[in-house]
C-alpha positions, 0 to 999 in steps of 0.5 A, a space after each residue: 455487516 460482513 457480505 460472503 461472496 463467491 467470486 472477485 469483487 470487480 466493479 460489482 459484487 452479488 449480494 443474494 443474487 442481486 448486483 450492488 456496485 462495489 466502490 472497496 476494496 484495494 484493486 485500484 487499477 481492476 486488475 485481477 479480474 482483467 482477463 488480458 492480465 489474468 492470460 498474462 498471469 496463466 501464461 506464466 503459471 505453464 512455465 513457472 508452475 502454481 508455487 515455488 516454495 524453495 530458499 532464494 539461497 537454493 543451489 536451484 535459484 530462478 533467474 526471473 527474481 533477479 530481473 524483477 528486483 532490478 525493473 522494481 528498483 528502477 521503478 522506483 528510483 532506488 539502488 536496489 531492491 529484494 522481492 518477498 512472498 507478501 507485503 505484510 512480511 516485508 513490514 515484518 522483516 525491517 521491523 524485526 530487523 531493526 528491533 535486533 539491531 537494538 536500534 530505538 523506535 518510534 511510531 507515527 501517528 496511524 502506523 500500519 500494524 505490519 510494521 509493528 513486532 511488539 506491543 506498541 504504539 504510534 504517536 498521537 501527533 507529530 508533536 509529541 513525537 517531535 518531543 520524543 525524539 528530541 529528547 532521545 537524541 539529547 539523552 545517553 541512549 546513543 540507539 539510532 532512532 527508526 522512524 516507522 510510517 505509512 506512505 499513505 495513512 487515509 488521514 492525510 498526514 503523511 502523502 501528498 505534502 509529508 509536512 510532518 516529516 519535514 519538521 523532524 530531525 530526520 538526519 538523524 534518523 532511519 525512516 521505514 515506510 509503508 507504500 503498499 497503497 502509493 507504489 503501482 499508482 502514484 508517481 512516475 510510471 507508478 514508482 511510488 513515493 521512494 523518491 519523494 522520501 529520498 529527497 527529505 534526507 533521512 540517516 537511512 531510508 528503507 521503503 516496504 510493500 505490498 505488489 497485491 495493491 497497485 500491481 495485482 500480484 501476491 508479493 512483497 518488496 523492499 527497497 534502499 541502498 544496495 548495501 543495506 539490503 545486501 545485509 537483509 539478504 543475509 538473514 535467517 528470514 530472508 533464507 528461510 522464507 518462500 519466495 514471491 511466486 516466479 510467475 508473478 514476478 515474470 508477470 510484472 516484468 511484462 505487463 507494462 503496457 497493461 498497468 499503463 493503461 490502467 493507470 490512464 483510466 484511474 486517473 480519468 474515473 478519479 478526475 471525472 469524479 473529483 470534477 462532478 462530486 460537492 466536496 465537503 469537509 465530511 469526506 477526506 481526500 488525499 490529492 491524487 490517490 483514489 479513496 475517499 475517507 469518512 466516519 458516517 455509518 449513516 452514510 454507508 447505509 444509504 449507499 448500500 440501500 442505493 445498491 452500493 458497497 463501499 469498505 467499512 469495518 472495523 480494521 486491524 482488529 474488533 478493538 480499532 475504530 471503523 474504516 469507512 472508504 469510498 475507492 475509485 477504481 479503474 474498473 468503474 464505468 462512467 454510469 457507476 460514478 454518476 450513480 455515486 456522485 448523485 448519491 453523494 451530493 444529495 446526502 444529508 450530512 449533518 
């Protein structure tokens, strides 16, 4: 059931002017409608202006980008990175990228459809795609292989342990990952999951997100070697494509202090949840990520009749299977997650 809403869904969204707790949604650290981020955000727009649409390649070029691009790839604990106006086009950009370098691809199981440019599809299991590539790195096909995942793919597969990943031969292998719902949350100071992945040892390693998750703004950034984005840098796409807006990224370059608060306060709603919640094998859940993952549209009915919406519907698009998720924020008060937890233990699973 779709619900039309007029405003940003915080810890609570009216439905027929009646409140309902919102426990969806992808605003892990409640920024959007923090007013001291939203200040910080208007505060720069008086600068930078509501839209910047010219090339990064303009003989007019704001210095802001530059300092952003250094602060998110220390962050994160890469040589370098380059900013991008979303998420989605980051994923876009490497895989298109890769796909003209006539490089050979291969999908993990539950890929983001942002990493994908034709029609195709991931792999089952690790196992199978253990076989193939394999079998590609013993045929004549000399194509470097590119291994495309998602950081965090609400199975469990991949974060926190990637066990997976660590039986591939990924020494062979470029890697490209997804960390949209891991960087601003996971890691030190909210750097992500760039390092952890560095660690494996892949051939290449190239990592891609959204900013609109984990550090509320409308952007997108990929991180790697130096001289790999350097040749990025250098692509009709990257020139021909608007930028993140400047005020965002100067917002990111002062809010700090603000995300680390947040952080704080997640972390202390995630524990206190996990704490008091019956955990049973109906609802899946990633060490240290804020989402709660099930199949049970019984179970999202007796929420919302219990004035509570969590995310469910069907996602990428009608044909794929229901995406039912319960998420922590750092926008919920102690008395909204007692209400959930109560109404989680006393749900009959079976």
């Amino acid at each position: 059931m779709a619900i039309q809403i007029d405003s940003f869904p915080g810890r609570e969204v009216y439905v027929k002017g009646n409140p309902y707790l919102y426990f969806g949604g992808t605003s892990y650290l409640g920024l959007q409608d923090l007013p001291e981020f939203q200040e910080l955000f208007i505060k720069h727009i008086r600068n930078y202006g509501t839209n910047y649409g010219a090339s990064r390649k303009s003989n007019v070029q704001f210095s802001v980008f530059d300092k952003a691009e250094r602060h998110l790839a220390q962050l994160a604990g890469s040589e370098a990175c380059i900013t991008l106006s979303s998420g989605y086009l980051a994923g876009q950009f490497l895989s298109g990228f890769m796909q003209a370098q006539k490089h050979k691809l291969f999908y993990v199981p539950h890929t983001h459809s942002a990493l994908f440019r034709k029609a195709s599809k991931s792999y089952v299991t690790y196992a199978s795609l253990n076989f193939a590539l394999e079998s590609h790195l013993k045929s004549t096909n000399k194509a470097t292989p590119v291994l495309f995942l998602d950081s965090i793919d609400f199975s469990g597969g991949n974060f926190p342990d990637f066990q997976g990943l660590k039986n591939l031969p990924l020494g062979k292998l470029i890697m490209v990952v997804d960390d949209s719902h891991g960087i601003g949350i996971l890691g030190a100071n909210g750097g992500g999951i760039y390092q952890t992945l560095n660690r494996l040892g892949a051939k290449e390693l190239f990592v891609c997100c959204s900013l609109g998750k984990g550090f509320g703004l409308q952007a997108g950034a990929i991180f790697g070697k130096k001289e790999d984005l350097e040749v990025l840098k250098k692509s009709p796409l990257y020139g021909g494509s608007s930028p993140a807006s400047p005020a965002a990224m100067a917002t990111l370059l002062e809010a700090d202090t603000i995300y680390e608060n947040r952080r704080n306060k997640l972390q202390e709603n995630l524990a206190f949840f996990l704490q008091h919640l019956v955990r049973n094998k109906k609802l899946r859940y990633m060490e240290g990520h804020p989402t709660i993952s099930f199949q049970n549209s019984a179970l999202v009915d007796y929420l919302f009749e219990n004035k509570i919406i969590v995310t469910d519907f069907k996602y990428p698009n009608e044909d794929s299977e229901t995406m039912s998720r319960i998420v922590i924020s750092a926008n919920h008060t102690r008395d909204d997650l007692k209400k959930l937890i109560q109404l989680l233990n006393s749900f009959d699973y079976e």
